[in-house]
N, CA, C and O atoms as CSV, one atom per row, in Angstrom:
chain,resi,resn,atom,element,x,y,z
A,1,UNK,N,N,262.132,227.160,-194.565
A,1,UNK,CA,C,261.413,227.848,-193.516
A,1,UNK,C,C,260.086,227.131,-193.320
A,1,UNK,O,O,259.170,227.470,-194.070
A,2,UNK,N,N,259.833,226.073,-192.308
A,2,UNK,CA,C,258.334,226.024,-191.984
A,2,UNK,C,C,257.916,226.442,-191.004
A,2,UNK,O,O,257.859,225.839,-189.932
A,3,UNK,N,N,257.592,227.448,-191.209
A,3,UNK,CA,C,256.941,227.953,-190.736
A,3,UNK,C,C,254.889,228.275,-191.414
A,3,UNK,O,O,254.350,228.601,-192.472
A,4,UNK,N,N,254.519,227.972,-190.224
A,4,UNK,CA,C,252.849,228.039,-191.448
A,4,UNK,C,C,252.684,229.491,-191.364
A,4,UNK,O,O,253.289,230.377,-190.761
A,5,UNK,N,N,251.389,229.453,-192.382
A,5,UNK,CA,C,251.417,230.500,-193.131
A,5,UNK,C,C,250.547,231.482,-192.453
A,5,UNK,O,O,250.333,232.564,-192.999
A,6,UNK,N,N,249.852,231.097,-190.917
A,6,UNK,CA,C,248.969,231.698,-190.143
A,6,UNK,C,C,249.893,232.679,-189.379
A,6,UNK,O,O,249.647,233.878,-189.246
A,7,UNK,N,N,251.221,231.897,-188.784
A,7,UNK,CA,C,252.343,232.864,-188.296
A,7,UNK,C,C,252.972,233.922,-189.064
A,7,UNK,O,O,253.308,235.087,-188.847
A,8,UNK,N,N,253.016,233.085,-190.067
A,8,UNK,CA,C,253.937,234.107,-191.469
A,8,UNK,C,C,253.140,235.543,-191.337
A,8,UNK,O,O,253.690,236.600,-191.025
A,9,UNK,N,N,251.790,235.387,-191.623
A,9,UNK,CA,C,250.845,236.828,-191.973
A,9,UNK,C,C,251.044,237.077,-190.602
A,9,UNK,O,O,250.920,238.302,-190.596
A,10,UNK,N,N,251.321,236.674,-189.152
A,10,UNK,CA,C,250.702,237.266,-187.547
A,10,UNK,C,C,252.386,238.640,-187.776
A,10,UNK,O,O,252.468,239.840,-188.037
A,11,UNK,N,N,253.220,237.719,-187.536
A,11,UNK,CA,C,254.717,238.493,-187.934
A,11,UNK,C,C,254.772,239.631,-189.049
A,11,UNK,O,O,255.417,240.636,-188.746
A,12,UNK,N,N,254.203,239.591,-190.231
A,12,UNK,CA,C,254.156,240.643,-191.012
A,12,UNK,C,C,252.830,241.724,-190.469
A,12,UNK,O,O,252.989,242.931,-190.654
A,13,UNK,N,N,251.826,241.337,-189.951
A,13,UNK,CA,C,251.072,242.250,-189.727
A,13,UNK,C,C,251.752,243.065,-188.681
A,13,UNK,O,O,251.893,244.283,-188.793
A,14,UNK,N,N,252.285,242.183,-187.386
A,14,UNK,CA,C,252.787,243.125,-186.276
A,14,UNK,C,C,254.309,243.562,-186.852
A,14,UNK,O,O,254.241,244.775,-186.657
A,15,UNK,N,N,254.963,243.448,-187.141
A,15,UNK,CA,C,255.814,244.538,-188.603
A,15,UNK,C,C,255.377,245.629,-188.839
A,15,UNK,O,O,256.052,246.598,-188.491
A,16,UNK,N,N,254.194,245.816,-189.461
A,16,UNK,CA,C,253.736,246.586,-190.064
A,16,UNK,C,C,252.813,247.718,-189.653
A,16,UNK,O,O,252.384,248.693,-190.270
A,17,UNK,N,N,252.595,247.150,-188.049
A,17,UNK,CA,C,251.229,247.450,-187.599
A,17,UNK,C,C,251.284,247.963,-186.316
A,17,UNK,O,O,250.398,248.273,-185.520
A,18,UNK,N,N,252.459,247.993,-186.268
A,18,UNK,CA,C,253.123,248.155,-184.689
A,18,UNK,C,C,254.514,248.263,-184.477
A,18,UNK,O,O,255.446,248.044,-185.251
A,19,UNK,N,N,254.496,248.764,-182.901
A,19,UNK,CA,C,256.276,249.444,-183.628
A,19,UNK,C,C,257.076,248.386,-182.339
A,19,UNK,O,O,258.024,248.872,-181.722
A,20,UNK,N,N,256.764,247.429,-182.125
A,20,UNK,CA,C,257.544,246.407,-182.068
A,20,UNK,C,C,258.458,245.700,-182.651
A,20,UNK,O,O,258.454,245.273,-183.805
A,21,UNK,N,N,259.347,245.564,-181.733
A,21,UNK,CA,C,261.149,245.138,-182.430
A,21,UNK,C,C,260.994,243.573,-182.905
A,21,UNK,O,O,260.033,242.862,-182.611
A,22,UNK,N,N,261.874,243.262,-183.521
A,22,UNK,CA,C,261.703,241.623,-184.515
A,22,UNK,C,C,261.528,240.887,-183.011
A,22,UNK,O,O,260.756,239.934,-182.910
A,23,UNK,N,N,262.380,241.440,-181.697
A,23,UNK,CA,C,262.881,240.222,-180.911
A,23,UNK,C,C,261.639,240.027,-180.553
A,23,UNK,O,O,261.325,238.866,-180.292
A,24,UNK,N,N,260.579,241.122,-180.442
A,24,UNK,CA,C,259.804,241.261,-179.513
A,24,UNK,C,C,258.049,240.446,-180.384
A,24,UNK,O,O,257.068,239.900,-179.878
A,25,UNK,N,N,258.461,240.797,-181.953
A,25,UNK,CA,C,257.527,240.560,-182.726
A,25,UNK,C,C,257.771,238.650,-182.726
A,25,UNK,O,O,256.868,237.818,-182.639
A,26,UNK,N,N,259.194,238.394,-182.847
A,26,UNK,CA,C,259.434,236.718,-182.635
A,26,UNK,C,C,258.865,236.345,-181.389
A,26,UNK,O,O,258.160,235.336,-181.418
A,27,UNK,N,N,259.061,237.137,-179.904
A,27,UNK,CA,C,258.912,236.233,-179.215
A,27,UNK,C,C,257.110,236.228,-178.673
A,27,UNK,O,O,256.801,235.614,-177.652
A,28,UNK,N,N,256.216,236.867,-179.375
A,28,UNK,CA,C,254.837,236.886,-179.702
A,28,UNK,C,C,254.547,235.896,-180.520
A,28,UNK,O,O,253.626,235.239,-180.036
A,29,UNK,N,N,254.792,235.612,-181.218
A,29,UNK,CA,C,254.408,234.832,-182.433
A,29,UNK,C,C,254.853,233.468,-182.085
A,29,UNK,O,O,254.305,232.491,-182.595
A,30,UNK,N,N,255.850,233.352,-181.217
A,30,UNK,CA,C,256.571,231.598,-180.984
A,30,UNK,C,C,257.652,231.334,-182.055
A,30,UNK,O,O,257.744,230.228,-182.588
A,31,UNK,N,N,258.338,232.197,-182.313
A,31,UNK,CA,C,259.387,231.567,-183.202
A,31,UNK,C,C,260.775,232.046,-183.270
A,31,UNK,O,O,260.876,232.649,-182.201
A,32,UNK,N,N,261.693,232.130,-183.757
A,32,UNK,CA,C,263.274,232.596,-183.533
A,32,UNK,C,C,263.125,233.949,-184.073
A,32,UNK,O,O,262.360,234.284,-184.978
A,33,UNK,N,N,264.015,234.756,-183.362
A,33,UNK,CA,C,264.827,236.229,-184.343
A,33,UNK,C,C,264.587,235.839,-185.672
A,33,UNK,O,O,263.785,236.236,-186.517
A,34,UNK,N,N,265.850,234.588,-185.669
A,34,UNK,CA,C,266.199,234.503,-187.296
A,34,UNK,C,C,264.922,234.256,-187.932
A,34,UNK,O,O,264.518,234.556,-189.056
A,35,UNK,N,N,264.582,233.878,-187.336
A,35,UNK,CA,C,262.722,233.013,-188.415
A,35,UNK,C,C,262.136,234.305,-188.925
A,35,UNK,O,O,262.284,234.680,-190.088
A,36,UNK,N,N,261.307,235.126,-187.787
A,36,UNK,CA,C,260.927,236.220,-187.763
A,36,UNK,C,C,261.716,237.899,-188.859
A,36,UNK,O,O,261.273,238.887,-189.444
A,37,UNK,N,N,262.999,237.292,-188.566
A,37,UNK,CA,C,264.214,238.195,-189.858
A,37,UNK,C,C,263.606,237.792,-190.961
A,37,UNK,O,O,262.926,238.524,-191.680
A,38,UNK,N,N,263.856,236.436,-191.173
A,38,UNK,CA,C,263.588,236.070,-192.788
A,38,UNK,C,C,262.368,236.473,-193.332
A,38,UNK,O,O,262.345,237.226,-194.305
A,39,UNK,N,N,261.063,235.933,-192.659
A,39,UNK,CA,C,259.616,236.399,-193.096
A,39,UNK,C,C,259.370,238.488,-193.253
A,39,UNK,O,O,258.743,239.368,-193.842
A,40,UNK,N,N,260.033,238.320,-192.596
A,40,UNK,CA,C,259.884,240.141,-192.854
A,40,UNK,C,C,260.654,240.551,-193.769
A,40,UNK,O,O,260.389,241.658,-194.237
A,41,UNK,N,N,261.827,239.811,-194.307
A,41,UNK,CA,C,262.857,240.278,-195.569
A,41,UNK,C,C,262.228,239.554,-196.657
A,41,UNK,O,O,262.024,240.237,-197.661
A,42,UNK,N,N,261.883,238.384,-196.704
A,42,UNK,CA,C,261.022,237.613,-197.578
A,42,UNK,C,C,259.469,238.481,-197.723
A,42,UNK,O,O,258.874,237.956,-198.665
A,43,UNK,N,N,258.888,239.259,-197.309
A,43,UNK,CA,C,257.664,240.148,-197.306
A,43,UNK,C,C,257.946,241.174,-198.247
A,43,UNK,O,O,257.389,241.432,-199.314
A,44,UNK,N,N,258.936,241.736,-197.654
A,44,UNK,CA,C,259.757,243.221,-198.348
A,44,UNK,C,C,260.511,242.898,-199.404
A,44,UNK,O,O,261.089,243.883,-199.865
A,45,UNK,N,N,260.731,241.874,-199.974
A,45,UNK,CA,C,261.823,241.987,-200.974
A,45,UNK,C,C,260.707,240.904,-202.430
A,45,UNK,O,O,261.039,240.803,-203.611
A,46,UNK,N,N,259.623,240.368,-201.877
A,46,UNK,CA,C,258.956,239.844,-202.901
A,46,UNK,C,C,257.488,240.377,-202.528
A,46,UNK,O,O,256.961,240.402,-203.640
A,47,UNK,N,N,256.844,240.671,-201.918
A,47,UNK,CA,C,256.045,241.180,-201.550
A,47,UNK,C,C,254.333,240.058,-201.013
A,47,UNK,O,O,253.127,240.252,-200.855
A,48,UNK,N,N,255.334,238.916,-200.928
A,48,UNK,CA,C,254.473,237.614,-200.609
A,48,UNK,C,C,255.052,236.906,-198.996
A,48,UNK,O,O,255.451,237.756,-198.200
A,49,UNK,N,N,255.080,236.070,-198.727
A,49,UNK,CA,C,255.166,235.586,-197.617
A,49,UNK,C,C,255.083,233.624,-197.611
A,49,UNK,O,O,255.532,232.796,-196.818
A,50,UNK,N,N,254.250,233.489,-198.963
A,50,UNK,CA,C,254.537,232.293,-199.936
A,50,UNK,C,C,255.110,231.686,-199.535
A,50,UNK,O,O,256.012,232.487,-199.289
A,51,UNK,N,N,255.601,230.428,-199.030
A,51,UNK,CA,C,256.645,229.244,-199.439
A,51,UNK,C,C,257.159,229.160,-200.686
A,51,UNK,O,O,256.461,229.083,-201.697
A,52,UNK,N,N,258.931,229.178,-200.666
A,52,UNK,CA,C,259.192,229.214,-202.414
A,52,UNK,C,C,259.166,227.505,-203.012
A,52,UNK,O,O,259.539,227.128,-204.123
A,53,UNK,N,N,258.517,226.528,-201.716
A,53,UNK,CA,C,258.266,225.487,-202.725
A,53,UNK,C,C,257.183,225.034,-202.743
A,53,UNK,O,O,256.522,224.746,-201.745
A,54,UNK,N,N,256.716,224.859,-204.360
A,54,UNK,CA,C,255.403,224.391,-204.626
A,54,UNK,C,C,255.216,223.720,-205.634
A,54,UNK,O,O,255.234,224.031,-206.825
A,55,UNK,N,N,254.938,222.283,-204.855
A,55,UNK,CA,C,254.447,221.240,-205.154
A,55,UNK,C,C,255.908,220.337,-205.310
A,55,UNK,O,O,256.913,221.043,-205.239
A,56,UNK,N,N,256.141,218.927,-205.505
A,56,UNK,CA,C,257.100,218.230,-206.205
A,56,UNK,C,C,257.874,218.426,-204.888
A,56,UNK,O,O,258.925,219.061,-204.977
A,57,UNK,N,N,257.528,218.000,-203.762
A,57,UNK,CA,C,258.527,218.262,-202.726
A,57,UNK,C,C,258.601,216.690,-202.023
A,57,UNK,O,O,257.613,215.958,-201.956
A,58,UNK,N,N,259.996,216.309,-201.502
A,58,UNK,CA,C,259.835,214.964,-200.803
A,58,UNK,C,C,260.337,214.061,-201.804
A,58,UNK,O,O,260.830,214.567,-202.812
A,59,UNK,N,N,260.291,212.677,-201.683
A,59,UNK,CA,C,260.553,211.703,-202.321
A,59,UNK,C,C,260.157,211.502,-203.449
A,59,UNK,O,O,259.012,211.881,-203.696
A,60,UNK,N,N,260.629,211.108,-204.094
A,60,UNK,CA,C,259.740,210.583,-205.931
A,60,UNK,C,C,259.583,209.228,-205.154
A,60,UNK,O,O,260.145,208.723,-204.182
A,61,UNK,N,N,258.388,208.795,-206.163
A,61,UNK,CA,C,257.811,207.590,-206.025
A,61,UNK,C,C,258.828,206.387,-206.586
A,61,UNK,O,O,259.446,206.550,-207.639
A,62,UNK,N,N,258.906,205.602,-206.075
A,62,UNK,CA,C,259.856,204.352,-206.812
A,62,UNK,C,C,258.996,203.455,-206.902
A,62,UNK,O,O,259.386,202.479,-206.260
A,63,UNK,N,N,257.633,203.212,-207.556
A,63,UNK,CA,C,257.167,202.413,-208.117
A,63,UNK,C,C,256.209,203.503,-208.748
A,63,UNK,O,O,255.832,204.635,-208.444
A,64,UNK,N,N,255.928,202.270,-210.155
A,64,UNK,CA,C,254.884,203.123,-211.052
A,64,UNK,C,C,253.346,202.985,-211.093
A,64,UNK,O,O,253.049,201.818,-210.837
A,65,UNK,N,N,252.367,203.680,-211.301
A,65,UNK,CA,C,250.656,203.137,-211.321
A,65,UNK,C,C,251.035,201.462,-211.718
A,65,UNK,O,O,250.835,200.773,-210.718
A,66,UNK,N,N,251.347,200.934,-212.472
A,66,UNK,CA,C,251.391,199.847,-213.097
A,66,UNK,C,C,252.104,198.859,-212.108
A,66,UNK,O,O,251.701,197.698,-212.169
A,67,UNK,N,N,252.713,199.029,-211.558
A,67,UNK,CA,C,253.050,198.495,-209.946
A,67,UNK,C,C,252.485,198.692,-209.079
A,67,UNK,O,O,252.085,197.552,-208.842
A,68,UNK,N,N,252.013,199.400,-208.197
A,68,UNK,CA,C,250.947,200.172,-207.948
A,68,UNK,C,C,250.016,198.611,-207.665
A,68,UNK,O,O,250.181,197.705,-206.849
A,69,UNK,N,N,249.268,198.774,-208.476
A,69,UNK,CA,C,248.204,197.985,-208.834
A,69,UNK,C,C,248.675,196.430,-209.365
A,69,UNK,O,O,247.963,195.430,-209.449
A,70,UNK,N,N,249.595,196.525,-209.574
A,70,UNK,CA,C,250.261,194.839,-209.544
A,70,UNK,C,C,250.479,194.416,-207.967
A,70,UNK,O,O,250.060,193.320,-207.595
A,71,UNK,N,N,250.878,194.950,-207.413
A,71,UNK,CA,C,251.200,194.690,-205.607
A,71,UNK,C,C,249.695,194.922,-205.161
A,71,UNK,O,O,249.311,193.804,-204.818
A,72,UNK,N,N,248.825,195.676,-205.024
A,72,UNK,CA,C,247.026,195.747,-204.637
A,72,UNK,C,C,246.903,194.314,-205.093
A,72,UNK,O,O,246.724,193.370,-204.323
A,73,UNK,N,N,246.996,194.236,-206.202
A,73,UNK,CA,C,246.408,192.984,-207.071
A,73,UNK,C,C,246.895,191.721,-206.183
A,73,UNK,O,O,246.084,191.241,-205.391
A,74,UNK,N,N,247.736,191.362,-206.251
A,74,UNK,CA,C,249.083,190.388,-205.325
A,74,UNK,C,C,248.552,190.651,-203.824
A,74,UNK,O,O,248.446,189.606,-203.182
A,75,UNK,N,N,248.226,191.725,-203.188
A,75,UNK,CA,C,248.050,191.371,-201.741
A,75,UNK,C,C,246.387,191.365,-201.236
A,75,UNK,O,O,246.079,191.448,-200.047
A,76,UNK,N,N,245.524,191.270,-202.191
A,76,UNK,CA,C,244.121,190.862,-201.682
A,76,UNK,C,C,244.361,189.940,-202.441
A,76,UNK,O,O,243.212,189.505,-202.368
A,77,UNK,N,N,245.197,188.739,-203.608
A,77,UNK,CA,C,245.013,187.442,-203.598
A,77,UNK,C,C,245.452,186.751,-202.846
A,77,UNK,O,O,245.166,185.554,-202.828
A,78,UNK,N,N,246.291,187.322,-201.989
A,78,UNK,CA,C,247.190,186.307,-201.220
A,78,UNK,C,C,247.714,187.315,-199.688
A,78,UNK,O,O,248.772,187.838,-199.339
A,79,UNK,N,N,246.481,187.219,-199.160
A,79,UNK,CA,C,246.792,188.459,-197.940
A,79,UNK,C,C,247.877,187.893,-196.789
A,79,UNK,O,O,248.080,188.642,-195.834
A,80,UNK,N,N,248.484,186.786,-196.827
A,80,UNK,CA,C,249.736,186.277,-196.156
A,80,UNK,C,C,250.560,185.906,-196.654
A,80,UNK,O,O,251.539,185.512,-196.020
C-alpha cells in the first residue's frame, strides 16, 4: 500500500469523523475503494495506520564499503 501517511490519517479521520461512505471518503482523499477499505481495516484491526515495512526495503547492495571506496579510489585516479 503506498499510500503516504498524510492520506492514511485524512481517510481515518473522515471514517471516524463523519458519516461518509468509503466510496465517498476514497473519492475525497484521491484514492481507490479498495485503498481506502484497506487503511480503515488496517486502523481497526491494529490500531495504527503504519506501513508494515520498516526499513531493509529494495535492493541489497552488491558491493561492499571496501569496494565502495576501491571504485571512488579508481575513478578520481583515472576519471576516463
Amino acid at each position: 500500500m503506498d499510500v503516504t501517511p498524510k492520506k492514511c490519517t485524512k481517510i481515518v479521520t473522515l471514517q471516524e469523523h463523519t458519516a461518509k461512505t468509503y466510496q465517498e471518503i476514497a473519492s475525497v482523499v484521491g484514492v481507490s475503494l479498495a485503498t481506502a477499505s484497506r487503511v480503515i481495516k488496517l486502523k481497526q484491526e491494529t490500531g495504527s495506520v503504519s506501513p508494515k515495512r520498516k526499513g531493509k526495503c529494495g535492493h541489497k547492495k552488491k558491493t561492499t564499503p571496501t569496494d565502495d571506496a576501491s571504485l571512488l579510489r579508481q575513478s578520481k585516479k583515472d576519471p576516463h
